[in-house]
C-alpha positions as a LaTeX table, in Angstrom:
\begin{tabular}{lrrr}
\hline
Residue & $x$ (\AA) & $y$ (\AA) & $z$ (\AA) \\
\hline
Unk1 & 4.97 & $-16.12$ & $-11.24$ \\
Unk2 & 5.48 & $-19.35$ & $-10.52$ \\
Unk3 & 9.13 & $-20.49$ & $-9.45$ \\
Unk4 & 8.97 & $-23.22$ & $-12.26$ \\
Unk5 & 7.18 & $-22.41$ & $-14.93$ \\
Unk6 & 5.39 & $-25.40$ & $-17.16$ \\
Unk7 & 2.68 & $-24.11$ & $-19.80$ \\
Unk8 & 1.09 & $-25.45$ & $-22.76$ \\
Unk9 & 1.27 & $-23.81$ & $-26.17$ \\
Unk10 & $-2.36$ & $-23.61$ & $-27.65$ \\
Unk11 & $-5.17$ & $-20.70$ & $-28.16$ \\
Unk12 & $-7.65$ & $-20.03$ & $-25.68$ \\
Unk13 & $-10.99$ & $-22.68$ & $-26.03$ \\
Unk14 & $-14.23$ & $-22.26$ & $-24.25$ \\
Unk15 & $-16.91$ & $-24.21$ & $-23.74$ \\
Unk16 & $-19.67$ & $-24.57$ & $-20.84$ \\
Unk17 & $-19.09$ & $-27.78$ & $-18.85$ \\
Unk18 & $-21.26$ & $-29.74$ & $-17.04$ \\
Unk19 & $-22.19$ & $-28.63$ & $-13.55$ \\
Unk20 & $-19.49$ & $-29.99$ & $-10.72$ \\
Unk21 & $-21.26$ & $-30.39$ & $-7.12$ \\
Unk22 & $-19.46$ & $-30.05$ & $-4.32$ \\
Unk23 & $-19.49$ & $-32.31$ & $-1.14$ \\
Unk24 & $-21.42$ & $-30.98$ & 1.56 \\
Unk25 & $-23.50$ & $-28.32$ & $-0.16$ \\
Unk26 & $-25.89$ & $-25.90$ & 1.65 \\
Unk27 & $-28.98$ & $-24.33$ & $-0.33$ \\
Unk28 & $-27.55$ & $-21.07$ & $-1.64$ \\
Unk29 & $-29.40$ & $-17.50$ & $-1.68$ \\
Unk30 & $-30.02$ & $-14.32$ & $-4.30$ \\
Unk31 & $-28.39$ & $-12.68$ & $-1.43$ \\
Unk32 & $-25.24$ & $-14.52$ & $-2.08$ \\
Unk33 & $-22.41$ & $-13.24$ & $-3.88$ \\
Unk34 & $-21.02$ & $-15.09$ & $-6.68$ \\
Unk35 & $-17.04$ & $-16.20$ & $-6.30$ \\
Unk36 & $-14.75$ & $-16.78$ & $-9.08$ \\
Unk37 & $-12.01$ & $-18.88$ & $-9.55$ \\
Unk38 & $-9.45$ & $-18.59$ & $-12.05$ \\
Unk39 & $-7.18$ & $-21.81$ & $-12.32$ \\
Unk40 & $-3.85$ & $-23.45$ & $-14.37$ \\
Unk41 & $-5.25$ & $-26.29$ & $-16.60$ \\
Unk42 & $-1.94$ & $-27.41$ & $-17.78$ \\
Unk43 & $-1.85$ & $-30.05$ & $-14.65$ \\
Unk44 & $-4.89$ & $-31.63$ & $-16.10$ \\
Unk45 & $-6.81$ & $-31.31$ & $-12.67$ \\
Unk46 & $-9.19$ & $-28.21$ & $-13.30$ \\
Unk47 & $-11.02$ & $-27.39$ & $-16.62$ \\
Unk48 & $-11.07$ & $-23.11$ & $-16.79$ \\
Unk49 & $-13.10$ & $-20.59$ & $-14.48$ \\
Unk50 & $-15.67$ & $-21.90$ & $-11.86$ \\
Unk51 & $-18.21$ & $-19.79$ & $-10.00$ \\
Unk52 & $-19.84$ & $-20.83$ & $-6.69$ \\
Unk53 & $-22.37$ & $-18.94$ & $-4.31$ \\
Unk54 & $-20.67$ & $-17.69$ & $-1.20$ \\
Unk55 & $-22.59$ & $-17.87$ & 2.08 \\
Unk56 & $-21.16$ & $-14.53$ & 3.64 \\
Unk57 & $-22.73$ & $-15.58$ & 7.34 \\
Unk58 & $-21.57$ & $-19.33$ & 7.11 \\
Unk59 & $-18.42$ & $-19.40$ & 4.55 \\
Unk60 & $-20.34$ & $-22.13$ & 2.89 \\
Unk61 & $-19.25$ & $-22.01$ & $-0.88$ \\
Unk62 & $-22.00$ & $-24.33$ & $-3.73$ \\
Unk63 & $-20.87$ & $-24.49$ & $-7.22$ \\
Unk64 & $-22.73$ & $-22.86$ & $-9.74$ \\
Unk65 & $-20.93$ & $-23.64$ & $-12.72$ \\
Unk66 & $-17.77$ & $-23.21$ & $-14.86$ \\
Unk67 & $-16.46$ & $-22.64$ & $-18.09$ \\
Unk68 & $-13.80$ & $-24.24$ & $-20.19$ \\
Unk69 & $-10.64$ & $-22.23$ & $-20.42$ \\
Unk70 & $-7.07$ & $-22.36$ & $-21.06$ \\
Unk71 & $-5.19$ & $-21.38$ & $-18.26$ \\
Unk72 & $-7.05$ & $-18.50$ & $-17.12$ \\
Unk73 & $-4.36$ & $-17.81$ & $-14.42$ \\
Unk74 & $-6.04$ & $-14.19$ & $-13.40$ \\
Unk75 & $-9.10$ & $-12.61$ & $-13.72$ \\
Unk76 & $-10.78$ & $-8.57$ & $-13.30$ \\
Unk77 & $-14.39$ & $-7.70$ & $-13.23$ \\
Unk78 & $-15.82$ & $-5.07$ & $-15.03$ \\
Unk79 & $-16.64$ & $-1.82$ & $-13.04$ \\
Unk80 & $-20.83$ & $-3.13$ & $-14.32$ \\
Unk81 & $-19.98$ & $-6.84$ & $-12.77$ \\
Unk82 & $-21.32$ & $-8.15$ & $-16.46$ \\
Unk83 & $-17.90$ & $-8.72$ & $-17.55$ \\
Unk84 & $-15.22$ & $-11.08$ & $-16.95$ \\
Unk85 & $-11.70$ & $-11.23$ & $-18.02$ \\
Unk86 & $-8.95$ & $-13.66$ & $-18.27$ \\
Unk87 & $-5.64$ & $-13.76$ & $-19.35$ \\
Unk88 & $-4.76$ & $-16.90$ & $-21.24$ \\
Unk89 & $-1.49$ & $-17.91$ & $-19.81$ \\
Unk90 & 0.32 & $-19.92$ & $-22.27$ \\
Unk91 & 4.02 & $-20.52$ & $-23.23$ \\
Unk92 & 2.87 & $-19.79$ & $-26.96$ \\
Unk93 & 1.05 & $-17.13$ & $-28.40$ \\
Unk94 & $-1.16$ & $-15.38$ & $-25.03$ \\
Unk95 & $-4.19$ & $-14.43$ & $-25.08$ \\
Unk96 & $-6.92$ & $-12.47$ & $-23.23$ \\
Unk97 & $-10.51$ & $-13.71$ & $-23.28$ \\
Unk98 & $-13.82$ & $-11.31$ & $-22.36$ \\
Unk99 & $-16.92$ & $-13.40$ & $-21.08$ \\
Unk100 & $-20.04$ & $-12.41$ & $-20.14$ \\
Unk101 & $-21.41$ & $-12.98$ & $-16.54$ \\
Unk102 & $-25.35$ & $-13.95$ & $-16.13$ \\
Unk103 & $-26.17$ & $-13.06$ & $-12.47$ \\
Unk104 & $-29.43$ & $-14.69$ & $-12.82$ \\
Unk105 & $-27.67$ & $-18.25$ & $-13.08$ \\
Unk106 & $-23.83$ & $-17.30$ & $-12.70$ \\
Unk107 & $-23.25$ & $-18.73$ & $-16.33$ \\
Unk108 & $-20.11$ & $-17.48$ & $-18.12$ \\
Unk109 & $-20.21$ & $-17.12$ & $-21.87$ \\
Unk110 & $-17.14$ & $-16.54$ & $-24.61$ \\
Unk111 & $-17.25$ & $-12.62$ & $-25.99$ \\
Unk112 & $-14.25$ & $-12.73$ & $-27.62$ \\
Unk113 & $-10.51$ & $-13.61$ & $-27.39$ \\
Unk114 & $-7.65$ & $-11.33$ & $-28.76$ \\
Unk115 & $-3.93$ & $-12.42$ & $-28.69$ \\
Unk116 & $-1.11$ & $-10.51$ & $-26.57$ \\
Unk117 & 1.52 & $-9.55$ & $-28.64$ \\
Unk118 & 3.76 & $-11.83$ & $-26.18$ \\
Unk119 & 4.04 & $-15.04$ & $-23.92$ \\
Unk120 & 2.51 & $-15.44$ & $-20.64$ \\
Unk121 & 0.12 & $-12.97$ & $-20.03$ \\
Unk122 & $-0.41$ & $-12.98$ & $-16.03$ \\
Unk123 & $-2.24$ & $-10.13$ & $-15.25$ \\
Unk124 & $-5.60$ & $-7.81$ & $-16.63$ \\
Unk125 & $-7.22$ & $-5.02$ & $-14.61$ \\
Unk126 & $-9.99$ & $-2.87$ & $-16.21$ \\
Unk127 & $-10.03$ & 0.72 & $-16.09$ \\
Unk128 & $-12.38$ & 2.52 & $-13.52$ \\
Unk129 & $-14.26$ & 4.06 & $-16.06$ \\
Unk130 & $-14.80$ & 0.47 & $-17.60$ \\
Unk131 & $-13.42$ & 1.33 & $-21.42$ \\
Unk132 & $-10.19$ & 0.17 & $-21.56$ \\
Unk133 & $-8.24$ & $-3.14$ & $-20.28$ \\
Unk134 & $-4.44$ & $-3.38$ & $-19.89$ \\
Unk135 & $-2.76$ & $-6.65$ & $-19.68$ \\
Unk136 & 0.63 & $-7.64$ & $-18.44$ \\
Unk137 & 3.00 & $-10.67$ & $-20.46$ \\
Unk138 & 5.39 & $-12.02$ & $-17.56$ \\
Unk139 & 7.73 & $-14.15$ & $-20.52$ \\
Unk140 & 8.25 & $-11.11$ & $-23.25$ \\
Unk141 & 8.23 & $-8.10$ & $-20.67$ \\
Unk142 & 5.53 & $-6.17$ & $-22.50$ \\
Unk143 & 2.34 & $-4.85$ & $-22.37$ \\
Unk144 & $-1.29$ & $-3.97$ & $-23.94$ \\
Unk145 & $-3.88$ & $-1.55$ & $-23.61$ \\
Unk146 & $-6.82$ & $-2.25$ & $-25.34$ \\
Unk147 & $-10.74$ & $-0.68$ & $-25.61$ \\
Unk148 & $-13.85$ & $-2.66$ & $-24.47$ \\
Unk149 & $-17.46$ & $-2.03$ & $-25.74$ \\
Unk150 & $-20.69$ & $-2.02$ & $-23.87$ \\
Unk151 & $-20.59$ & $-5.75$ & $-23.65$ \\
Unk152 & $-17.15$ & $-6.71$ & $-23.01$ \\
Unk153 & $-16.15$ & $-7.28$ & $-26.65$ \\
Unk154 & $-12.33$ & $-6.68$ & $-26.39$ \\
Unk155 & $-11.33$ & $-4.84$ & $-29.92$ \\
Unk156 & $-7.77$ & $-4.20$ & $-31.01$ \\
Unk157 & $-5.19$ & $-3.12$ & $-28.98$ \\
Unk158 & $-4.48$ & 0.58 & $-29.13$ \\
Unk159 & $-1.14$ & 0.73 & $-27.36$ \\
Unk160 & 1.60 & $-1.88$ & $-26.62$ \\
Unk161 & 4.93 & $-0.68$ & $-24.59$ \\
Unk162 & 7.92 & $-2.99$ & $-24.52$ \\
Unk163 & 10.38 & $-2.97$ & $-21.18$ \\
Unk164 & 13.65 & $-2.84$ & $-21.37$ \\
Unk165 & 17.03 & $-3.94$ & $-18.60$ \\
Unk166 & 17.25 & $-6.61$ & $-15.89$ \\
Unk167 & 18.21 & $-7.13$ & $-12.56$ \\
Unk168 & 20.90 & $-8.48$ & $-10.32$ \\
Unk169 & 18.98 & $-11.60$ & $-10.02$ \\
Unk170 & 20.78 & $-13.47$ & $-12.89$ \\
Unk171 & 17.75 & $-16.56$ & $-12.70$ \\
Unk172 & 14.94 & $-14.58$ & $-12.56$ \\
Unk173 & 15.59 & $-10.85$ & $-13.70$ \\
Unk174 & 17.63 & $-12.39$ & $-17.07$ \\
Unk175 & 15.34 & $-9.79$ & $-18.89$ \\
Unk176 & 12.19 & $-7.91$ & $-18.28$ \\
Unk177 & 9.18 & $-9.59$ & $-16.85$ \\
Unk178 & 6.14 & $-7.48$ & $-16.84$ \\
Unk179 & 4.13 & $-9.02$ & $-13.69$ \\
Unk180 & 0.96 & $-6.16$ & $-13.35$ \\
Unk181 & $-1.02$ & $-3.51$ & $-14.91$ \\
Unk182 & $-2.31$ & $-1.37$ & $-11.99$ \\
Unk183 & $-4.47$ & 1.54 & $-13.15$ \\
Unk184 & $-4.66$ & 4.12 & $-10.05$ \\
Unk185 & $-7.70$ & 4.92 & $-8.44$ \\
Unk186 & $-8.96$ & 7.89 & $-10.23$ \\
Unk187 & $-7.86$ & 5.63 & $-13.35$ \\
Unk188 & $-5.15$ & 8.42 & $-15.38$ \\
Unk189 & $-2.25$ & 6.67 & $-14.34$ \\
Unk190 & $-1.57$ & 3.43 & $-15.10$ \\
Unk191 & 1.55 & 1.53 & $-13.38$ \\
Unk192 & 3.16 & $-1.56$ & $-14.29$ \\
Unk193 & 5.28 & $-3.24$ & $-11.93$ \\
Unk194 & 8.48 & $-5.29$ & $-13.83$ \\
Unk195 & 9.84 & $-7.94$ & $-11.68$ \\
Unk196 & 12.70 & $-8.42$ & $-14.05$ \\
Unk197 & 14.05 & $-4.43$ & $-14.00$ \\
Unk198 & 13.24 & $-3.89$ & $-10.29$ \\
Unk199 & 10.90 & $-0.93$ & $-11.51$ \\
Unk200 & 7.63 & 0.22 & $-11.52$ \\
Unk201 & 6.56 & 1.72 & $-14.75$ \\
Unk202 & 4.40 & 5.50 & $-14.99$ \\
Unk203 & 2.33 & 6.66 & $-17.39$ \\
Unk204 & $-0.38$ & 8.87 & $-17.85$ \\
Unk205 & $-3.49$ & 6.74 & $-19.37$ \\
Unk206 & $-5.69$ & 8.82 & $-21.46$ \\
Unk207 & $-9.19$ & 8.01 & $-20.44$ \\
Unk208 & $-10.73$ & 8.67 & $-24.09$ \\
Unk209 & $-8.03$ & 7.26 & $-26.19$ \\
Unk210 & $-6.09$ & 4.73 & $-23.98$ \\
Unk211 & $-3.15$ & 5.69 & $-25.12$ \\
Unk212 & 0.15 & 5.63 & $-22.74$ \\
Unk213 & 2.33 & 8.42 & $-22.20$ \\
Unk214 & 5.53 & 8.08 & $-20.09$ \\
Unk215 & 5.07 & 10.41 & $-16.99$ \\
Unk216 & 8.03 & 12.06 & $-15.06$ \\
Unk217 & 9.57 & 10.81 & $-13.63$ \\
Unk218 & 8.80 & 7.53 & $-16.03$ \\
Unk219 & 9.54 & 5.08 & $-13.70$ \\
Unk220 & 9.77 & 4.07 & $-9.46$ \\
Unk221 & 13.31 & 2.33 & $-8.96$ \\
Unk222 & 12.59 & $-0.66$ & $-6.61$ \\
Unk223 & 15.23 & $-2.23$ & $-4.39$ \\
Unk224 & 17.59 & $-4.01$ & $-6.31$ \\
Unk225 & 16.81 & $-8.02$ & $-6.71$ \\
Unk226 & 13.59 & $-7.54$ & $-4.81$ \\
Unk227 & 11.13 & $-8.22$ & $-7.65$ \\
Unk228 & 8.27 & $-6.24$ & $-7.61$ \\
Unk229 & 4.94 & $-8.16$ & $-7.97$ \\
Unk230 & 1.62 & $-6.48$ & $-7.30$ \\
Unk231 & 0.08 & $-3.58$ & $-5.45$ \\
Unk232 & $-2.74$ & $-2.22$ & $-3.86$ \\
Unk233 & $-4.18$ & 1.21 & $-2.94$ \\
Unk234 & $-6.07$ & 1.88 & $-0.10$ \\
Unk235 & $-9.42$ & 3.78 & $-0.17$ \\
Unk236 & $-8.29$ & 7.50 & $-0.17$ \\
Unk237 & $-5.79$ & 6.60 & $-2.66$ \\
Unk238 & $-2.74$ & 8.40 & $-0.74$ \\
Unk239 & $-1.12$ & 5.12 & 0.02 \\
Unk240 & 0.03 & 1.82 & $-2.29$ \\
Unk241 & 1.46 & $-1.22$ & $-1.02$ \\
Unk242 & 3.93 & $-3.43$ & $-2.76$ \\
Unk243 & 4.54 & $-7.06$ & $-2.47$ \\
Unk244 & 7.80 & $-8.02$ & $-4.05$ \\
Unk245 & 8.16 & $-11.18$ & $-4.98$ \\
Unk246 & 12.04 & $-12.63$ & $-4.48$ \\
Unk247 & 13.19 & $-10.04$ & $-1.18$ \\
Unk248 & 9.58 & $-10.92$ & 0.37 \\
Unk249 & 8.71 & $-7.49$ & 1.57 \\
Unk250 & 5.70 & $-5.00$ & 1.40 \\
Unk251 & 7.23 & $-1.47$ & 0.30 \\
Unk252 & 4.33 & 1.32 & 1.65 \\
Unk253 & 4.52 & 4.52 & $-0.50$ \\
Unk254 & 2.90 & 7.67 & 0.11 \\
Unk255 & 1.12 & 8.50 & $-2.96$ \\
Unk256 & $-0.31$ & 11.78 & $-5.14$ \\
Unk257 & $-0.69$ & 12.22 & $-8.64$ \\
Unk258 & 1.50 & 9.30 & $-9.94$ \\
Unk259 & 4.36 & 10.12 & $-7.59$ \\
Unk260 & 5.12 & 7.82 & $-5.39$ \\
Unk261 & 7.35 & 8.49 & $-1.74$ \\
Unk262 & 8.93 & 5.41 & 0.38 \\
Unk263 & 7.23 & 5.98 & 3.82 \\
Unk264 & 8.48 & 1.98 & 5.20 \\
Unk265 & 9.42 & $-1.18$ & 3.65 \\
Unk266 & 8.83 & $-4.10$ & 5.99 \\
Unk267 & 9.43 & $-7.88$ & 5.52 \\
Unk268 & 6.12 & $-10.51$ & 5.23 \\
Unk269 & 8.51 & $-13.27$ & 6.83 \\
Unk270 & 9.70 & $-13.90$ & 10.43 \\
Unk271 & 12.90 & $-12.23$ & 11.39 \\
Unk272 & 14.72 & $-16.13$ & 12.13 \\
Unk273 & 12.91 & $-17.21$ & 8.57 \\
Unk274 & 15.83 & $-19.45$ & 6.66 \\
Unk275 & 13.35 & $-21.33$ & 3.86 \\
Unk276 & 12.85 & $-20.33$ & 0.47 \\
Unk277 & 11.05 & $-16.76$ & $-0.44$ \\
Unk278 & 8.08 & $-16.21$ & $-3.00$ \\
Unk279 & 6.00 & $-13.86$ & $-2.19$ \\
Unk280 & 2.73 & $-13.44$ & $-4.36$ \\
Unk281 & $-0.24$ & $-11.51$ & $-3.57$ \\
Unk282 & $-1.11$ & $-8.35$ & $-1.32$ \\
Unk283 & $-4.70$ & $-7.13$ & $-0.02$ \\
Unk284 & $-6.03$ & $-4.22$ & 2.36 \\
Unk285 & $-9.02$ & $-5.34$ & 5.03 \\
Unk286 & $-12.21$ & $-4.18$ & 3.28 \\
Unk287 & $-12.25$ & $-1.80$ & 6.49 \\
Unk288 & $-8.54$ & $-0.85$ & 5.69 \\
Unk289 & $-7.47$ & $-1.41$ & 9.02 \\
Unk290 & $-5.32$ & $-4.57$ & 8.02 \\
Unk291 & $-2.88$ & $-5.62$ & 5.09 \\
Unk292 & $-1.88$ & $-9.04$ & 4.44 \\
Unk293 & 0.28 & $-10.63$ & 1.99 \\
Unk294 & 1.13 & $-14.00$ & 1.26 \\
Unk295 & 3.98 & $-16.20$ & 0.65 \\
Unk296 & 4.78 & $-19.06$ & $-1.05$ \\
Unk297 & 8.17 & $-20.82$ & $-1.30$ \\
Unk298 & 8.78 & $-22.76$ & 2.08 \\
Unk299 & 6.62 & $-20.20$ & 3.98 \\
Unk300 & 3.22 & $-21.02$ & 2.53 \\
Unk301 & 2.04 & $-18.60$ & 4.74 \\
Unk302 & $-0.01$ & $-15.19$ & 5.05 \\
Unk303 & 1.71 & $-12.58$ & 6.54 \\
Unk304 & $-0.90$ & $-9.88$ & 8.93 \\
Unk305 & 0.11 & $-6.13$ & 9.33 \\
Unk306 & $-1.81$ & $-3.51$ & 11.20 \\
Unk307 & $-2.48$ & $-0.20$ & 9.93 \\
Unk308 & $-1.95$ & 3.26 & 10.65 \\
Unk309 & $-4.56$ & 4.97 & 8.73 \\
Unk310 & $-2.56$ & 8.21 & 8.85 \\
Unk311 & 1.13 & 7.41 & 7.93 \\
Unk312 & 0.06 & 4.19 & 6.16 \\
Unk313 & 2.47 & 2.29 & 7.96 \\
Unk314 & 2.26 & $-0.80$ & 8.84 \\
Unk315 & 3.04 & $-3.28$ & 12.20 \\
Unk316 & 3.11 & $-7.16$ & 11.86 \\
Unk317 & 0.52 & $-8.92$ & 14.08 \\
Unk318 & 1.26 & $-12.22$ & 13.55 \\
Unk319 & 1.57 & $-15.05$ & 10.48 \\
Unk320 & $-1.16$ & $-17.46$ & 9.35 \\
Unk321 & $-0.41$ & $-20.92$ & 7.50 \\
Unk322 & $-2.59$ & $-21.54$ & 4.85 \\
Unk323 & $-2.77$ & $-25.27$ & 5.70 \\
Unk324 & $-1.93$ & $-26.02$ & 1.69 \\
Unk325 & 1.03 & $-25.53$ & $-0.79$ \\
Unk326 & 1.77 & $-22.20$ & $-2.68$ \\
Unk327 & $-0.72$ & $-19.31$ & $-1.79$ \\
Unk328 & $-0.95$ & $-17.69$ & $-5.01$ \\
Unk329 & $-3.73$ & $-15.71$ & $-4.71$ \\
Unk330 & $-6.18$ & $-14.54$ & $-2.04$ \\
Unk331 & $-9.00$ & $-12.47$ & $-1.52$ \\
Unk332 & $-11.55$ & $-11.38$ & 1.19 \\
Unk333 & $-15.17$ & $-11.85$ & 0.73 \\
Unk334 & $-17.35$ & $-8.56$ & 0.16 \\
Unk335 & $-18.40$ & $-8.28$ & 3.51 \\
Unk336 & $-14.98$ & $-8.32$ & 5.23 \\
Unk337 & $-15.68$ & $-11.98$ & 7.49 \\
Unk338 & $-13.78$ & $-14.42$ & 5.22 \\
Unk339 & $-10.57$ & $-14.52$ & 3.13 \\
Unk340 & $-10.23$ & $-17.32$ & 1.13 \\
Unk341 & $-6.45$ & $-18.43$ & 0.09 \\
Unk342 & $-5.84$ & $-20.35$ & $-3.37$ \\
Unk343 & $-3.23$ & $-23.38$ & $-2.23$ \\
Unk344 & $-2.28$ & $-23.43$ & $-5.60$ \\
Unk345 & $-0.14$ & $-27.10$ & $-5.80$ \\
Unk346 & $-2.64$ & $-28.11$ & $-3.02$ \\
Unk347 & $-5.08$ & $-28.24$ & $-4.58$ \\
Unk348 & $-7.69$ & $-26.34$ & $-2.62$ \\
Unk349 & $-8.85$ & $-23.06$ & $-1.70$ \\
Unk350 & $-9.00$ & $-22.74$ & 2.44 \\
Unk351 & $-11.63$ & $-20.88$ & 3.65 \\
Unk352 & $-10.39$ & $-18.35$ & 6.89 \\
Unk353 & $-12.77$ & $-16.29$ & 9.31 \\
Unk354 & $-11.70$ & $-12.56$ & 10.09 \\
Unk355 & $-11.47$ & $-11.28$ & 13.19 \\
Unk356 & $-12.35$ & $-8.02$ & 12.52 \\
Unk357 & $-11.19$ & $-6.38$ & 16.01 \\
Unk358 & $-7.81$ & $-8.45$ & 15.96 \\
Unk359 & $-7.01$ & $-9.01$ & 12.00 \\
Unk360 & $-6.13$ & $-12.61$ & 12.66 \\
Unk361 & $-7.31$ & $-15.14$ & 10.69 \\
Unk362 & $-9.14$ & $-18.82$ & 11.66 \\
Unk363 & $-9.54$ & $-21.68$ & 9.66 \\
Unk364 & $-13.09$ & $-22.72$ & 9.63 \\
Unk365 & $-12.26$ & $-26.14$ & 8.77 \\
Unk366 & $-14.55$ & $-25.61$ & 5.23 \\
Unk367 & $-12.32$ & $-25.82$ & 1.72 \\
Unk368 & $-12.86$ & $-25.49$ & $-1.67$ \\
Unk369 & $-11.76$ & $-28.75$ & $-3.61$ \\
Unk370 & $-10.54$ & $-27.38$ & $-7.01$ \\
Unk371 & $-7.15$ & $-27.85$ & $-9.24$ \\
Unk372 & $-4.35$ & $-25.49$ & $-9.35$ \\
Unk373 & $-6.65$ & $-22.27$ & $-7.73$ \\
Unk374 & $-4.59$ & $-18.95$ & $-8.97$ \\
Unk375 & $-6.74$ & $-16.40$ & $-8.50$ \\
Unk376 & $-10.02$ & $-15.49$ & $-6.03$ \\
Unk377 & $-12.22$ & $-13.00$ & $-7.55$ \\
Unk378 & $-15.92$ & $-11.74$ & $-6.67$ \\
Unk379 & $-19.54$ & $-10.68$ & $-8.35$ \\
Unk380 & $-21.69$ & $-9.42$ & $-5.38$ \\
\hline
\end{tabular}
């Protein structure tokens, strides 16, 4: 989450807005995919979602279109790439809104909205088998599983679980604060990670019903005060990788059947670092060969850790400014040669090349002018 948090109270709105050029465009192909952006509205600069074609040779981004939207802070694609989903991140009543993606034109039209049960909804991720959705409220510490038809229509919710505790963190872990809803890879298991308990919720997800059952154990105790904000798996699913948010560090766990086994915890900051810490998002390569997280506070920076395929564990390489303020959210491109960092209060989204051979990052000078970017998705 954000270290201060400003929202406005109001319902989710959409409607299509006119089409916003970027400076500097290049023709776009077919070939292209399509790159989403999910933004905070509250600050008056940016309007909803926008999606652009993404040059995957050049890093050359050209605006498509976007859609009017209230705070669509995060976004998941549906397993089909037809759907898109985005939490509504308000202080009053949340909601989560289901579009539908044209790939012909890149459009995005309204499904359907339903509300959250809570305040601040700041996460979704869709089930692999493409059913179900589960959606995380940061403010009330609960959560929501709910089905999804054939075309994204979001019906009622068929389970809700409420958190419970806090942490030693008496500004930030005051009470629970529900910050993901990670469904593993074979997609029975689905994991929420509390920043407010220090814990990362188990259950088993029932693939027909979506119903929740507590696993045992029920829950992963996190370092105390550490804050535990997303995670990844890699592609054989035996390791995940946590990014907590207020200690800064990536936790690597050995993983099997909704058990999870510290194998490292290593810090995404510079051993002399003094400033304020913030951590926010964490990402494997597309190759797996290199993790990165990034961090906001005064770091503003993108931590790069090699990988040991084997043990999972992980080395740093090195640490990459992302030449704007408050990297909430970043994301690689499908083919591996770009990652592209949301500067959040900056304003912009920096476009990086991989080195594929090294890991490190280089900024090739191109950026994405667009307000309050939170969240980098893609539609190849």
């Amino acid at each position: 989450m954000k270290t201060t948090l400003v929202y406005i109270s109001m319902l989710a709105t959409l409607a299509l807005l006119p089409f916003a050029p970027l400076h500097a465009q290049k023709a776009s192909s077919a070939a292209d995919p399509y790159l989403l952006l999910g933004t905070y509205t509250n600050s008056g600069k940016s309007k909803g979602i926008y999606v652009y074609r993404f040059n995957t040779s050049t890093g050359e981004a050209t605006a498509v279109n976007n859609i009017a939207a209230s705070n669509p802070s995060f976004l998941a694609i549906s397993p089909d790439k037809k759907s898109v989903y985005a939490v509504n991140e308000n202080n009053g009543p949340g909601t989560v809104t289901a579009l539908s993606f044209d790939k012909k034109n890149g459009s995005l039209s309204q499904v359907n909205s339903q509300p959250t049960a809570g305040q601040s909804p700041c996460y979704v991720a869709v089930n692999p088998n493409g059913k179900f959705i589960a959606v995380a409220n940061y403010y009330t510490g609960n959560y929501l599983v709910y089905p999804v038809d054939k075309t994204g229509k979001i019906g009622n919710a068929v389970d809700i679980k409420q958190d419970e505790g806090k942490g030693p963190n008496a500004q930030r872990q005051e009470k629970p604060h529900a910050h993901a809803t990670i469904f593993s890879p074979d997609g029975k298991y689905l994991f929420v990670n509390d920043l407010g308990t220090d814990q990362i919720m188990v259950y088993h997800f029932n693939t027909s019903t979506g119903n929740l059952t507590p696993a045992q154990p029920s829950f992963v105790k996190v370092k105390p005060g550490s804050g535990p904000r997303h995670m990844t798996f890699d592609a054989s699913g035996k390791f995940a990788y946590l990014i907590a948010e207020l200690s800064g560090e990536v936790t690597v766990y050995a993983y099997h059947n909704g058990q999870f086994k510290i194998v490292q915890t290593i810090s995404s900051h510079p051993a002399d670092y003094k400033g304020t810490i913030g951590s926010a998002d964490i990402h494997l390569s597309p190759d797996g060969r290199f993790l990165y997280a990034s961090n906001r506070g005064d770091a503003n920076s993108i931590a790069i850790f090699k990988r040991d395929n084997t043990t999972g564990e992980l080395t740093n390489i090195g640490f990459q400014s992302t030449l704007g303020i408050t990297p909430r959210n970043f994301n690689f491109d499908p083919s591996g040669n770009f990652l592209l960092a949301a500067n959040q209060n900056s304003d912009d989204v920096v476009i990086f090349q991989v080195n594929k051979n090294t890991g490190l990052l280089t900024d090739t000078g191109k950026r994405i002018q667009v307000g309050s970017p939170v969240c980098v998705q893609w539609i190849p």
